[in-house]
Steps between C-alpha positions, in 0.01 A plus 500: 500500500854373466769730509634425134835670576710234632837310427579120573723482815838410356804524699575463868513910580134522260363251772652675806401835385121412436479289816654768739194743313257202639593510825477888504188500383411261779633697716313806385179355525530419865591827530227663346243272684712614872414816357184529403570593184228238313223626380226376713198666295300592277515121381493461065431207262668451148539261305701314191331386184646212258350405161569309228537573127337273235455534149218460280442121538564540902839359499764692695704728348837670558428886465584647837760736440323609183216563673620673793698772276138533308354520886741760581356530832709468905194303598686157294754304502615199392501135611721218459332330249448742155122385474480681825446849639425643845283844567617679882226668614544776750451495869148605605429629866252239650154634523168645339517373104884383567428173325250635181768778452773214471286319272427767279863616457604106480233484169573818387885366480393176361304615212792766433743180467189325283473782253850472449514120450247525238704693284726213505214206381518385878260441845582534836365257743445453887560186634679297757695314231429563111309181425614444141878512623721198421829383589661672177397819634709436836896528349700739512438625185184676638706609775444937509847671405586669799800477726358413770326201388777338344719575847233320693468208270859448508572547863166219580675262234839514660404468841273184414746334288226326323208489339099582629329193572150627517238217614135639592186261556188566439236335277761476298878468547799730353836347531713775307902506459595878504810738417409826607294679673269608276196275658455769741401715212200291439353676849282800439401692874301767601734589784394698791661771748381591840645768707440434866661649830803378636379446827284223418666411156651112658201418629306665190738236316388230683149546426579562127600101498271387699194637262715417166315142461175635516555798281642310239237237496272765395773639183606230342560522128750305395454113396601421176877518411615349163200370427508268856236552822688583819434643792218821503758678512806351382717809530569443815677176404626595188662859664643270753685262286589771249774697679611207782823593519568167743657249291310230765340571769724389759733786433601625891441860388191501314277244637200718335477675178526845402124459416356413853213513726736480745574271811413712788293792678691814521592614840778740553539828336379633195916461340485133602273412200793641318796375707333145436497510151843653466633231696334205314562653139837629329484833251522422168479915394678848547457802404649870575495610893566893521387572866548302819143436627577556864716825438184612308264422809749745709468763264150464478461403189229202392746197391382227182643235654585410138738171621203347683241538223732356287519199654149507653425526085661159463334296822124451423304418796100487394451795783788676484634812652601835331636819655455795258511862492178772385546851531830437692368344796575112508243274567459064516241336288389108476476395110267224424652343211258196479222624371481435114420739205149523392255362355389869502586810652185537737618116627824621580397836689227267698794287578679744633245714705410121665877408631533904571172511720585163623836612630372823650170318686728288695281413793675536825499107580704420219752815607869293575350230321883287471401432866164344415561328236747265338663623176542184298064520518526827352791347234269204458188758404657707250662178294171343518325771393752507225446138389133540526363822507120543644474114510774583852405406823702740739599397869425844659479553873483161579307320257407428137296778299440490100604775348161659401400475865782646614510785289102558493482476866798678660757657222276701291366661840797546617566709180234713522674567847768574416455726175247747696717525787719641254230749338497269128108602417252255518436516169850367398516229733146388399594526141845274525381306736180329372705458213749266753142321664304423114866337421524324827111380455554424102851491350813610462744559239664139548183333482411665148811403340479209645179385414468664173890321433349145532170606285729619197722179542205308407504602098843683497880400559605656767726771351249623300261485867749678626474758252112532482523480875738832492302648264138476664673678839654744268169563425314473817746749656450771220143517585552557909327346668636261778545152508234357690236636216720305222266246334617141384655457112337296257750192464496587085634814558632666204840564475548694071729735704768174456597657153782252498454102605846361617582151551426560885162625453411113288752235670442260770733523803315230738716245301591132536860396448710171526888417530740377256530176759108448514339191304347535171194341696442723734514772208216305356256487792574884572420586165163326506386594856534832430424510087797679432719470150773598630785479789782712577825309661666735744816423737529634882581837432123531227788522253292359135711193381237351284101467384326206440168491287234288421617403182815379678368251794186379302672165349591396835124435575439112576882432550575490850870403478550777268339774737809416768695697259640822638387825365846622364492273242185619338486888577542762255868680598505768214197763585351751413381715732373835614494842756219604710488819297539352186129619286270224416550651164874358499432199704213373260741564176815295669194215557398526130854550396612204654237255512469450911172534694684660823780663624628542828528816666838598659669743695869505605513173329231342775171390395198729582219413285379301224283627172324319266300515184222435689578837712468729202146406396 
């Protein structure tokens, strides 16, 4: 969790001040590790929880803060987008039930924040990203009113100097034009901590990116974003892009993001992770400094470090490091922050007792493993396991393995390893992880959406898919049980929970569109090769400068010198038009009202859809 107590770094002796903190804390953490001052044991899991808030008809909603004060609980906290809310669990000592006990305090918590949310007509949902969200839900306007937020946004905005060009490929393609960094709010994780002993903790590191392909493979949950198929789980592009504080990337300083795999094995000290990130990225945050860390060390007192999580709070490596303090003795954990929320609690827990048991059953021929093997393989892994999920094949020790092999064959043993060498009970591990071998052997939470996406796009438009789609893992999830049981939807799904149909939910945006310059003839032939009545005319920017119908361009059948004609001297200029959240209530009575049989959708004055008569039958 964020520290939400900060201040933007304004003048020249703000800058020094926090920076000389940095460096102290730096320096104290060497110190303590001379010392021995680390906790090497007992080791502890925890975790972080983020859901989303819909209402009613599965849309999200901005209730956060309302329903945190209802919460009233130190377990929550807020997110940076106010459809968003995050549940800290506590730190568990690794062992026996460890992982049930987690789970049962992480539903218990859960169902706390659900009774609460029903008392304000809304749902709460697991998932990767919210299915039903579109790009109206991504402005600032959603942004969550604290400080801290706003600070950040700022700071990214300033330092890029322009806008977020977000571009991700999958089955289909987003090309998106962004002004904040609120796209990183569409990212939903079930993040998880791992204390381990700092006498291992590099090379622990190490082996923490070398298994994050093949973990993730096995999670994925998050393909759909504005109503477009990415990657399995798109997060990890969409985080990426989100919060790119490089206005290109040939920037000397940041040749990475602040979202990164990273470009290299760790091999120095436990402070270089640090040092490297503090070196590549600039503080955009203060806050108050009291105590001098390395005075405190001398008087034997357990330092914060409050400088360095500050600005370890603003890097985002998909493994990174935390220091942190319990019961006064400090103590270095690795947070896995790439695993996404959901589609059910018992998923996530299996999740994380697999990359847990996975980490601990290290077998000794992968120990210094940056020796044996080259890191862009490992980088390579973990993307493509991104893009595609269980369909990855994963270079590993030399050669090609699917995923399913992979994990059937050597991770999931190696879990089992691990977990009783560290006294988890058999019948935990056996519980969590056959739930992580059916979903390997059937599916996974990106393969249900997925699959179930394209059935409902066969007799629905796609936002209303998108809604049935959210709705039907809303319901799924309430009933428990994981993913891999989750049966196929019927592509008639009903969807009476959309109390209100909106223009979005009925137009067409797969449209066809000409220029003012373009010949009436070609107009013609478009029309009748694809049976449409009518065309928008669009400029460069998608700005709407005109509409052509029918009616218009059927005289100039049979006239071939007329058809050379351009189509700026036949298009409609004066039009009336509508909003993507306009009712088809209003839109049918401006039709009736004014005689037309479409009108074009806009937004910001560019064209995004088209509705017709024909759409509200």
């Amino acid at each position: 969790m964020g520290d939400l107590n900060v201040a933007k770094l304004k003048t020249k002796k703000d800058r020094a001040n926090y920076i000389h903190h940095l460096l102290n804390d730096i320096k104290a953490l060497d110190l303590m590790c001379e010392k021995g001052l680390i906790e090497d044991g007992p080791l502890r899991i925890g975790a972080e929880q983020e859901f989303c808030i819909v209402n009613n008809e599965f849309l999200p909603v901005n209730k956060s803060l309302e329903l945190l004060e209802d919460i009233n609980d130190e377990h929550f906290t807020t997110e940076i987008s106010n459809y968003n809310l995050e549940i800290n669990l506590d730190a568990f000592q690794l062992g026996s039930d460890s992982f049930s006990k987690l789970h049962e305090q992480l539903d218990e918590l859960f169902n706390k924040a659900k009774q609460a949310a029903s008392k304000k007509n809304t749902k709460l949902i697991l998932t990767g990203i919210l299915p039903s969200l579109s790009v109206n839900n991504v402005d600032e306007k959603s942004m969550t009113a604290v400080e801290r937020y706003s600070f950040l946004n700022e700071a990214i905005k300033q330092h890029r100097r322009k806008s977020f060009d977000i571009h991700i490929k999958g089955v289909d393609e987003l090309n998106l034009l962004h002004d904040s960094v609120m796209l990183e709010g569409c990212n939903t994780s079930f993040q998880v901590h791992l204390q381990l002993s700092p006498k291992t903790f590099v090379d622990d590191y190490n082996w923490a990116q070398a298994i994050a392909g093949p973990i993730l493979s096995a999670c994925t949950n998050s393909p759909i974003l504005f109503g477009k198929e990415l990657w399995s789980e798109t997060r990890i592009a969409l985080f990426t892009q989100s919060i790119d504080t490089r206005a290109n990337s040939y920037l000397l300083n940041e040749k990475q993001s602040r979202v990164s795999f990273g470009n290299h094995w760790q091999t120095g000290s436990i402070s270089d992770i640090f040092k490297d990130n503090i070196s590549r990225f600039r503080s955009f945050l203060t806050t108050h400094f009291i105590k001098d860390s390395v005075e405190m060390i001398e008087n034997n007192e357990t330092p914060k470090l409050r400088a360095l999580g500050l600005h370890n709070g603003t890097v985002y490596p998909w493994n990174r490091v935390c220091y942190g303090v319990i019961d006064g003795k400090p103590n270095l954990r690795i947070e896995n922050r790439y695993l996404p929320s959901g589609p059910t609690t018992i998923d996530e827990i299996a999740n994380m007792m697999f990359w847990v048991g996975v980490m601990l059953g290290k077998p000794k021929k992968y120990e210094n493993i940056h020796k044996q093997w080259d890191f862009k393989d490992v980088k390579t892994n973990f993307f493509n396991a991104a893009r595609y999920g269980s369909a990855t094949q994963f270079y590993w020790n030399g050669k090609y393995i699917p995923s399913q092999d992979l994990i059937l064959n050597e991770l999931l043993p190696m879990a089992y390893k691990g977990l009783y060498r560290y006294g988890v009970t058999p019948k935990d591990a056996e519980y969590y992880l056959k739930v992580i071998k059916d979903r390997v052997r059937g599916n996974n939470g990106s393969e249900w959406l997925t699959r179930n996406f394209r059935a409902l796009l066969q007799t629905h438009k796609r936002f209303e898919a998108m809604q049935v789609l959210t709705a039907n893992m809303y319901e799924k999830q309430e009933r428990g049980y994981p993913v891999s049981t989750w049966d196929k939807l019927y592509p008639k799904n009903d969807a009476k929970f959309i109390k209100t149909k909106l223009v979005k939910h009925a137009m067409s945006s797969d449209i066809f569109s000409v220029d003012k310059n373009d010949s009436i003839e070609l107009v013609l032939n478009i029309m009748k090769w694809k049976n449409i009545h009518h065309l928008p005319v669009i400029n460069t920017d998608s700005g709407l400068v005109g509409l052509l119908t029918w009616t218009d361009v059927e005289t100039y059948l049979g006239q071939p010198k007329r058809q050379n004609s351009s189509v700026s001297k036949l298009m409609k200029t004066e039009l009336l038009t509508t909003g993507e959240y306009t009712t088809l209530e209003e839109a049918k009575r401006l039709m009736t009202d004014n005689a037309v049989g479409c009108l074009p959708v806009v937004k910001d004055n560019k064209l995004v859809g088209l509705i017709t008569k024909n759409d509200l039958d």
